[in-house]
C-alpha positions as CSV (number, residue, x, y, z in Angstrom):
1,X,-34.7,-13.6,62.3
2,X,-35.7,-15.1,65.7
3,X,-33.2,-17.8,67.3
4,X,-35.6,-20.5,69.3
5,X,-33.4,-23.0,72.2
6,X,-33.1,-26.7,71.0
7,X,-36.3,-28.2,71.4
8,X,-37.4,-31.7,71.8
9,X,-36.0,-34.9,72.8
10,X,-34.6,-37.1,70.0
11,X,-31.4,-36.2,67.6
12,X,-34.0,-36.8,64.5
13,X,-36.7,-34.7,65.6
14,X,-38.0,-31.7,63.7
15,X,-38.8,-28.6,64.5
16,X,-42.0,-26.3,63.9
17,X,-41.4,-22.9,63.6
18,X,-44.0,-20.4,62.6
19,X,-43.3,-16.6,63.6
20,X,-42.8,-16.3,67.7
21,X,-43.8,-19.9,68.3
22,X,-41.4,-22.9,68.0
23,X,-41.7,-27.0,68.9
24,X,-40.7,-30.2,67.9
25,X,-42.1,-33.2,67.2
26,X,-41.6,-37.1,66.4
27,X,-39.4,-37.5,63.3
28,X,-42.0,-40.0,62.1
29,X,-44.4,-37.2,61.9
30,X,-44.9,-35.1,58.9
31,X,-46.8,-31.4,58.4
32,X,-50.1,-31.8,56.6
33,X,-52.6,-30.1,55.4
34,X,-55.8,-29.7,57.3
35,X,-58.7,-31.9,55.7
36,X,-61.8,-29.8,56.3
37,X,-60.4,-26.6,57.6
38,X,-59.4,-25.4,61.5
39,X,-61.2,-27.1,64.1
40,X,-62.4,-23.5,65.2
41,X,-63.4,-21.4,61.7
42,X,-61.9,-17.8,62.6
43,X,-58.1,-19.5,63.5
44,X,-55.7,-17.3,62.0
45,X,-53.4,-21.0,61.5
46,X,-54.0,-24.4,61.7
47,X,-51.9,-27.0,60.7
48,X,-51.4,-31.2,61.3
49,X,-48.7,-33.0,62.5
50,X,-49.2,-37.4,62.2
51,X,-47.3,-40.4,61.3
52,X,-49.9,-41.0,58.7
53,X,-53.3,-40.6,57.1
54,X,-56.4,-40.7,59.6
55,X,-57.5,-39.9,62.9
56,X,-53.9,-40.0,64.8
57,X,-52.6,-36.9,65.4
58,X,-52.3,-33.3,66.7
59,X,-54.2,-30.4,64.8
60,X,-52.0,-27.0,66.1
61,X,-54.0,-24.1,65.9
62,X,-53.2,-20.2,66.5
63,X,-56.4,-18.5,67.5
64,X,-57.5,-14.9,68.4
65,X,-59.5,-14.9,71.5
66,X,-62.6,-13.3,72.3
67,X,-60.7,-12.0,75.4
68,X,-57.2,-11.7,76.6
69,X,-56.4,-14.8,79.4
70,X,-54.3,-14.5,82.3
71,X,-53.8,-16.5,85.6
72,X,-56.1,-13.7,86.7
73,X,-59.4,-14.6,84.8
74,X,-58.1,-18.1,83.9
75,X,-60.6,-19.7,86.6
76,X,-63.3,-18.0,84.5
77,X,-62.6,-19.1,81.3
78,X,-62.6,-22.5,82.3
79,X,-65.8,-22.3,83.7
80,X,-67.0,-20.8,80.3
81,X,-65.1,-24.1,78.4
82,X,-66.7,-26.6,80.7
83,X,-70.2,-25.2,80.4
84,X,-69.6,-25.7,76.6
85,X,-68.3,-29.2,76.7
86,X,-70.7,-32.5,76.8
87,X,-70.8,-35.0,79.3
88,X,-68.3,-37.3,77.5
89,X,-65.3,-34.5,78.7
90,X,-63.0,-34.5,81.7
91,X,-62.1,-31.5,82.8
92,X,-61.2,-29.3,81.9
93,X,-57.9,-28.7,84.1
94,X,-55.8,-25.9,85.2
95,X,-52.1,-26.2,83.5
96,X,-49.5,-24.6,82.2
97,X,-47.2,-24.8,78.9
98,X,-44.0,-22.8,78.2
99,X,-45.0,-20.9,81.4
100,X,-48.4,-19.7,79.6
101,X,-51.9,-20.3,81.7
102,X,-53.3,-23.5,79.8
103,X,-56.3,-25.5,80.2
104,X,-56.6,-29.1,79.5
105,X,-59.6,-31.7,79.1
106,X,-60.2,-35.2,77.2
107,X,-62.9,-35.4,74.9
108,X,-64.4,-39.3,73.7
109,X,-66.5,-37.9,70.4
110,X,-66.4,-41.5,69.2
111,X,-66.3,-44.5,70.8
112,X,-62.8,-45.4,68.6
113,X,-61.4,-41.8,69.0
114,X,-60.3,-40.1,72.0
115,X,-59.4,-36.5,72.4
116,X,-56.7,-34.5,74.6
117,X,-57.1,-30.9,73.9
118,X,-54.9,-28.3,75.6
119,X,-55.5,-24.6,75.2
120,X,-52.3,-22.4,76.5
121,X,-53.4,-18.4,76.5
122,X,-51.0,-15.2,75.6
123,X,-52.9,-12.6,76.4
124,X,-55.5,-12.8,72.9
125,X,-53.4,-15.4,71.3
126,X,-54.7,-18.6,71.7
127,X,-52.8,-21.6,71.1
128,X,-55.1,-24.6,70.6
129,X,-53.4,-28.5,70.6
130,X,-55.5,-30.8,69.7
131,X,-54.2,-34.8,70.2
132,X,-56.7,-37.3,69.0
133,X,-56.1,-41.0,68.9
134,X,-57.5,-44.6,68.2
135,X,-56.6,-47.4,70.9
136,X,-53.7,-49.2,68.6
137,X,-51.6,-45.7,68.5
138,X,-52.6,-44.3,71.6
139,X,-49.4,-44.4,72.9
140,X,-47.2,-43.1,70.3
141,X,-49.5,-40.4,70.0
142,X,-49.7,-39.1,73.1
143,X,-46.0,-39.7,73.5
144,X,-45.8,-37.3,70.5
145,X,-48.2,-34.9,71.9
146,X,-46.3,-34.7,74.9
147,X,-43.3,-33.8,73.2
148,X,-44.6,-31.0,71.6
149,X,-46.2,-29.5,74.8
150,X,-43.2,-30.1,76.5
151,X,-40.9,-28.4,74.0
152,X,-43.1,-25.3,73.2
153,X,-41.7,-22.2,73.1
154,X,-43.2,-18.5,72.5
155,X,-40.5,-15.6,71.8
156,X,-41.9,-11.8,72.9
């Protein structure tokens, strides 16, 4: 049985836990099923967290990558993300989550929907958060999204 560290910010919060990865997130927020399937087709899990029905919320996916990422060759696979991304992107940026290379970048593929996707590398194991929101629940959104970058966790 793996033991994750508290998580989070508020007393009410829940936790995620699936195999070595843990977070937490808003307690407003529930788990739902993913209308449509993963945002990439070969993820190995996807799952949503939201306060409700629609376009508000973050899609968490677990990916197998088509190579294994490090601070070494991170600079490279950004190049390869951006020259995939349209014109309507920023980014993407160098970062880091749970002390894991990551690269960020906003995405507008709507003009009422924006897009703040994170991708935080383990070797193969790609971890894919992706934070959409409308105008009127930007804030709580990315609030929430914040929350759960902030609090990840991967055990080894």
């Amino acid at each position: 049985m793996l033991t994750f560290a508290a998580c989070g910010g508020g007393s009410g919060d829940k936790t995620f836990e699936r195999g070595e990865v843990a977070f937490s997130y808003p307690e407003e927020w529930d788990e739902r099923t993913l209308e449509g399937g993963p945002v990439t087709p070969d993820a190995l899990f996807a799952t949503v967290f939201a306060p409700g029905e629609g376009l508000n919320g973050l899609i968490f996916e677990i990916n197998e990558g088509p190579i294994s990422v490090t601070e070494s060759n991170l600079d490279a696979v950004l190049q390869d993300i951006a020259a995939g991304l349209d014109e309507s992107t920023e980014g993407p940026t160098r970062t880091s989550v749970a002390g894991l290379p990551a690269l960020s970048f906003e995405s507008h593929p709507q003009s009422d929907l924006t897009r703040a996707v994170t991708f935080a590398f383990d070797g193969k194991t790609w971890y894919a958060f992706n934070c959409g929101y409308t105008a009127e629940l930007a804030a709580e959104i990315k609030q929430g999204c914040e929350q759960v970058l902030s609090s990840f966790e991967v055990q080894n």
